[in-house]
N, C-alpha and C positions, 0 to 999 in steps of 0.2 A: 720552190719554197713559197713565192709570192702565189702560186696558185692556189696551194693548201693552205694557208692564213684568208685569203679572202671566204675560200668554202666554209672555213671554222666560224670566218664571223656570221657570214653568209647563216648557215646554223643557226649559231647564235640570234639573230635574227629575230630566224622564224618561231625560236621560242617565244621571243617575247611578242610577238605578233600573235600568236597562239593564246596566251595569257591576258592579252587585254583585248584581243580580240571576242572571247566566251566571257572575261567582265563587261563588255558593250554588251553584246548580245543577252547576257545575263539581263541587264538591267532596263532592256529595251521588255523584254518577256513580263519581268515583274514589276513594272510601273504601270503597267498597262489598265490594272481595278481603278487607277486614278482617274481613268478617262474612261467616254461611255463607250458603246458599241461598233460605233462605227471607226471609232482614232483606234480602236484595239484591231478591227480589222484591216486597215491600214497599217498599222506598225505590224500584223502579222504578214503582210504581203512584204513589206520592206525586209519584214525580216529576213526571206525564205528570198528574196532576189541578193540580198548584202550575202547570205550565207553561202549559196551556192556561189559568188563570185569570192567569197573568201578562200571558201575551201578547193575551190579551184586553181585560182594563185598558192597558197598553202603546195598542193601538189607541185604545180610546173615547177615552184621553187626547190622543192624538196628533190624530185628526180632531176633538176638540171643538175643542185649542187653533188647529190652522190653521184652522177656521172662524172664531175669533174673531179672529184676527188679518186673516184676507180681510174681514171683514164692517168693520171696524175700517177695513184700508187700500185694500182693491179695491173702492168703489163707484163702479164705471166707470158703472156706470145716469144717476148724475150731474153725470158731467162736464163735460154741456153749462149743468148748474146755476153752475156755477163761478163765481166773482167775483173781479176782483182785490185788493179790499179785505175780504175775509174770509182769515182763517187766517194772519194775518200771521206770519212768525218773531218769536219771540221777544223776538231782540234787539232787531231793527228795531220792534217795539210796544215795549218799553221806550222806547228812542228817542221815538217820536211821543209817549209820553204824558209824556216830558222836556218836551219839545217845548210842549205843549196848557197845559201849568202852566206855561211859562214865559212865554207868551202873556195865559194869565189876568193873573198879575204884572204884566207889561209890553206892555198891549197897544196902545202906541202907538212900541214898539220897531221898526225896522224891520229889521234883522239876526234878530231874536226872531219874526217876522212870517215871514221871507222862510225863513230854517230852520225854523220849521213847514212851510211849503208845499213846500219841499223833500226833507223826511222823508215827508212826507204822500205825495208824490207816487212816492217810492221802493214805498212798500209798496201804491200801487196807490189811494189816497184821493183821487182826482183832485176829486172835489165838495168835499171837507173844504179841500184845497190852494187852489182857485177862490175859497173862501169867506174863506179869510186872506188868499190877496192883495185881493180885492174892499175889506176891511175896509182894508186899508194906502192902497189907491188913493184911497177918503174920504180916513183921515187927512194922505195928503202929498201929495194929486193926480198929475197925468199923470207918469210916472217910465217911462222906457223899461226898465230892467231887468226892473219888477213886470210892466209889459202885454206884456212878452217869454216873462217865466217862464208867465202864465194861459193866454196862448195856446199854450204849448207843453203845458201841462198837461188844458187844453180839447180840445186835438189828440189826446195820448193818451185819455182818458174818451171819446169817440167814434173811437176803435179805429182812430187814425191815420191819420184822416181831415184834408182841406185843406179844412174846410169855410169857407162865405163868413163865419161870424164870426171862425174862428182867423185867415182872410187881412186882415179887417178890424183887425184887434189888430196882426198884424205889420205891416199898414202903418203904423197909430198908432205903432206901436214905432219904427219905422228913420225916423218922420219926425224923433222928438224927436232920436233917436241911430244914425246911419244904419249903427255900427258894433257896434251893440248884441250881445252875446256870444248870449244866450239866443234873438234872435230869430231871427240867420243859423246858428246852429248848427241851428234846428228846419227853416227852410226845407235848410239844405244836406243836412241828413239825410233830410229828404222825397223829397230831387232824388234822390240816391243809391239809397233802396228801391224808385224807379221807373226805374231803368237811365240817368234822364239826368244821367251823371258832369259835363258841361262843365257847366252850371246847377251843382251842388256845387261845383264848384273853383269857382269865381264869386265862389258867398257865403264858403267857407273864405278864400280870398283879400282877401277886403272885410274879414274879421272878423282876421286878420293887423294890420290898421294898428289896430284897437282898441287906445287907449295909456291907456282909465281903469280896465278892468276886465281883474282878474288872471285867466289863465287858462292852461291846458297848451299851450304852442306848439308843443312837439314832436307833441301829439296831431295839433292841427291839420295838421303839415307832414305827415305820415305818412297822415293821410285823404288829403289830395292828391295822394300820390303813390299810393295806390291806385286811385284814380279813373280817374290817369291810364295805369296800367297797365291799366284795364277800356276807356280807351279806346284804346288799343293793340291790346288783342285785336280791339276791336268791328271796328276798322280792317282 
């Protein structure tokens, strides 16, 4: 961050180096009828030595800062390095590390548990998330909300995959609570990024009669009704 602030001043800079630099030169050019022949050949020599040493500082400054600016933001070489859980914003790590202390404090909270894992999983900490609910499921045993949220978080951490453990958890989830919020919203959303909309409307629909756990209904009705316009086209 400290390298990209200096480049911007850096920049900045060179505009204004730019600006009173052509007001000098400007007014070296047009004072010149003031003086006779020879101070004008003079100031015309000074000029063309000051300019080329300008505009040559001008340059080296201007490609050394977009160097450092590319080398700073374009390292495409490593893209494929990438991790979800590095480079978090800002706020959202403040957040989590709200979060990790409030956990230490109260770690047999489950609101305090569950909003770690929550946060956690926002900014891509899918292992971190796993680990706090793991810890809750000890403290309070089988709880369809927590074995909803894991496998929904286990689903992301293998790159949105339906693998046999994440299926294994949402069955344990919808056996305790067959209306369970975080379990049908992970299947119905699976059903959805593989084009099978009627499977989506299914679980949206099942998770509609959910009367313990608060959540956006209008969301809900609005997936549905997009589903169902995807199945209209398919038609």
């Amino acid at each position: 961050m400290n390298i990209l602030l200096i480049s911007i001043v850096a920049l900045c800079v060179l505009l204004l180096m730019t600006f009173f630099g052509h007001h000098t030169l400007y007014r070296i050019k047009h004072t010149s009828f003031f003086s006779d022949c020879n101070e004008f050949d003079s100031n015309r020599t000074k000029y063309s030595r000051s300019s080329f040493s300008f505009v040559l500082l001008l340059n080296v400054t201007v490609i050394t800062s977009v160097v450092t600016v590319y080398s700073y933001l374009g390292r495409y070489n490593e893209i494929d390095l990438a991790r979800a859980d590095v480079n978090v914003d800002y706020l959202l790590a403040a957040e989590i590390n709200r979060a990790r202390k409030q956990a230490n404090e109260q770690p047999n909270d489950k609101s305090v548990l569950m909003g770690l894992a929550r946060v956690s999983m926002d900014g891509g900490l899918y292992l971190e998330a796993i680990e706090a609910l793991d810890e809750l499921l000890i403290y309070m045993g089988d709880d369809a909300e927590i074995i909803g949220l894991k496998a929904t978080a286990l689903y992301y951490k293998n790159h949105r995959s339906m693998t046999s453990e994440v299926k294994l958890l949402t069955q344990s989830a919808l056996a305790l609570y067959p209306h369970d919020f975080n379990t049908r919203v992970l299947l119905a959303n699976d059903a959805y990024i593989n084009h099978e909309y009627q499977v989506a409307i299914s679980h949206w629909q099942v998770l509609l009669k959910n009367t313990k756990q608060p959540f956006n209904r209008n969301a809900i009705e609005f997936a549905i009704n997009n589903a169902q316009k995807n199945l209209m086209v398919r038609k």
